[in-house]
C-alpha positions in Angstrom: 86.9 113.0 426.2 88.4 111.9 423.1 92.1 112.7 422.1 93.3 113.3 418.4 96.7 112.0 418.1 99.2 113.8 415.7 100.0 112.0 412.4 104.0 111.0 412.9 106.0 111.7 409.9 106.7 107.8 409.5 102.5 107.2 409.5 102.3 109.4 406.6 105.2 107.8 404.7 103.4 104.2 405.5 100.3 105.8 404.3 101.8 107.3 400.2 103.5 104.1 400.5 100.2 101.9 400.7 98.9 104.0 398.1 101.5 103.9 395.8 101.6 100.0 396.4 99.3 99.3 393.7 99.4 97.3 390.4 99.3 99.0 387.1 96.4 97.7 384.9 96.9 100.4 381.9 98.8 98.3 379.7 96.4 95.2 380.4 93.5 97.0 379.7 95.1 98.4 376.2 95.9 94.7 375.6 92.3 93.7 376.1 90.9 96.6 374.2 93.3 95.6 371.1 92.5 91.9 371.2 88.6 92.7 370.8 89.6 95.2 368.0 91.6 92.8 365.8 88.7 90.2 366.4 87.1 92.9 364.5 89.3 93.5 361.6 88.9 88.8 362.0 85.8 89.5 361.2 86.1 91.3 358.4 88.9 88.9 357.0 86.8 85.8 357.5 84.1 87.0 356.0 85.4 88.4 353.0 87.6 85.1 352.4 84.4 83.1 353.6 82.0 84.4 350.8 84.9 84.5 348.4 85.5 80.4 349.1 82.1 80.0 348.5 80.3 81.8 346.2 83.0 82.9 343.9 82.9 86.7 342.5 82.1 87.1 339.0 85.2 87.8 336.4 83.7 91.2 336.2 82.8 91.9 340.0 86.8 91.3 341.1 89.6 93.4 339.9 93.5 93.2 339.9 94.5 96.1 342.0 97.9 97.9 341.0 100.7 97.2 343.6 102.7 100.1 343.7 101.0 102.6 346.1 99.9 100.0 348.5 103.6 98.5 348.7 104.5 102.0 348.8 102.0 102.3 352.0 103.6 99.1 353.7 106.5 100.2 353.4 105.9 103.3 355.5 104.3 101.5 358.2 107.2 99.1 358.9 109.5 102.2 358.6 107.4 104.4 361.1 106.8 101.1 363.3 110.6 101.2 363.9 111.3 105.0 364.4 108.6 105.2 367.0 111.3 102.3 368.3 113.4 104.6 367.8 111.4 107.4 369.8 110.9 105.3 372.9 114.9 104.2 372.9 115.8 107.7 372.6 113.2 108.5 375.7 114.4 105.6 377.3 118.1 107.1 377.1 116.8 110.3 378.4 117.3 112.3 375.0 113.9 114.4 374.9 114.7 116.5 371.9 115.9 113.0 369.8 113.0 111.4 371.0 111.0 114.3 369.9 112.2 114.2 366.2 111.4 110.5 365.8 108.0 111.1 367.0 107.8 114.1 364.3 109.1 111.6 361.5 107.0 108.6 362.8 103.8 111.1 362.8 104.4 112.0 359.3 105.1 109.2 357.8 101.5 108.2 358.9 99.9 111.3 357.2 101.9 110.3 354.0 100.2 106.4 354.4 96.9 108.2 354.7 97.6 110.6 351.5 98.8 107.5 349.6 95.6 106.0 350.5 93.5 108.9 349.3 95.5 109.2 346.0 94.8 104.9 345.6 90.9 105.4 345.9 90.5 108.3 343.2 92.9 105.9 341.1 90.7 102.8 341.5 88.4 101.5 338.6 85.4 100.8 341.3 83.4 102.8 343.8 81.8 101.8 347.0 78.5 100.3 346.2 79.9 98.5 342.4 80.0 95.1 344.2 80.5 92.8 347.3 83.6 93.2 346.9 84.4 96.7 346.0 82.2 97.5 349.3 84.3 95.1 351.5 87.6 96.8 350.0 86.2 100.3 351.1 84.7 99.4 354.6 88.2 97.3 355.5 90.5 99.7 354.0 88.7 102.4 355.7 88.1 101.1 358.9 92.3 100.9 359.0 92.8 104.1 357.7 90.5 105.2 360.5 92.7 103.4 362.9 95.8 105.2 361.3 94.4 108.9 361.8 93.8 108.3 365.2 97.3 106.6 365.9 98.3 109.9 364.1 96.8 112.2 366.4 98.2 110.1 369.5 101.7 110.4 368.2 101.0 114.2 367.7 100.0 114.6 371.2 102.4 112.8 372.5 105.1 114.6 371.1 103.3 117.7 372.3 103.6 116.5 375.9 107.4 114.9 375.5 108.4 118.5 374.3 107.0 120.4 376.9 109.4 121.1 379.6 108.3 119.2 382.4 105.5 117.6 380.5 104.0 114.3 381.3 106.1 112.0 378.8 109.2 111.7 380.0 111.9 109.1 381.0 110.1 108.8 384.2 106.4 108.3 382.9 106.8 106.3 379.3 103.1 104.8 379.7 101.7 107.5 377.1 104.5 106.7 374.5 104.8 102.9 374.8 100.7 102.9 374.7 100.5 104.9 371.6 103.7 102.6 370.4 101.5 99.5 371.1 98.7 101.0 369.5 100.8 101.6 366.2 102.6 98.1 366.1 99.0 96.8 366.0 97.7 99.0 363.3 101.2 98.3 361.1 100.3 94.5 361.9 96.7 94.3 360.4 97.7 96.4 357.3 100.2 93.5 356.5 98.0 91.0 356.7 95.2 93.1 354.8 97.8 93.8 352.0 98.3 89.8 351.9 94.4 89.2 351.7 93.0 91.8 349.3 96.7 92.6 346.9 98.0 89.5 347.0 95.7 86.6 347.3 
């Protein structure tokens, strides 16, 4: 005849605690996952400076692109790169509804990026198919501005769930913020060097 011994209040603290015991990969996998997306934007780069070393564009097939909207557009990123600093300080410090305002300027200041963007390809003298190099301007440019919109909409939502009372972003659980943080350093990171590669080289 077989005996089922009561679970002690101590066995099922050992138990959680095993559980619990257990090493965060998150922010190791988002690390792996933005390594194998800048080898993509390398790609790009490499290629485009590759073919350009080589077989030199044409006077006529190159153009000299006006500076002012995308240093207007750098700008913004390195601003918005240090209020979502500013967010995650403020969370950090346990000030929700400060925290929540730098997410709300951070967040917009990506949508005005994106608009600046918008308003630079209906000013440029070149569409998408012109040349091999208007097409590499478009796809790189719009492969980041991709990468924008969806760093957008991460910053929305977390600021959705940081304002919530009780929501899931909070002092105690930063992963969502300083994810979405990583994410946006990255994305500010490759627009500088794509500014230095297609504006300024």
């Amino acid at each position: 005849m077989t005996t089922i011994s009561p679970i002690t209040e101590n066995q099922e603290i050992e138990e959680s605690s095993e559980h619990l015991d257990h090493h965060d990969y998150r922010l190791f996998g988002l690390g792996a996952f933005l390594i194998a997306d800048g080898m993509t934007f390398a790609g790009f780069f490499a290629a485009y400076l590759t073919f350009k070393a080589v077989n030199p564009l044409l006077p006529d097939s190159i153009y000299e692109l006006e500076l002012a909207l995308p240093t207007l557009n750098t700008i913004l990123l390195l601003v918005s790169s240090a209020t979502f600093h500013r967010a995650g300080k403020a969370l950090k410090s346990d000030q929700a509804r400060l925290c929540q305002r730098w997410l709300l300027v951070t967040a917009l200041l990506g949508l005005a990026f994106l608009a600046s963007q918008m308003i630079e390809y209906f000013s440029l003298p070149f569409g998408l198919t012109d040349n091999l190099y208007a097409s590499t301007f478009y796809a790189v440019t719009g492969f980041h501005g991709l990468h924008v919109t969806l760093g957008t909409f991460m910053i929305f939502i977390v600021w959705w769930q940081t304002r919530i009372p009780g929501g899931r972003v909070k002092k105690e659980n930063m992963f969502p913020l300083e994810a979405a943080e990583l994410y946006w350093h990255f994305v500010d990171g490759i627009w500088v060097i794509l500014f230095i590669i297609f504006y300024l080289l």
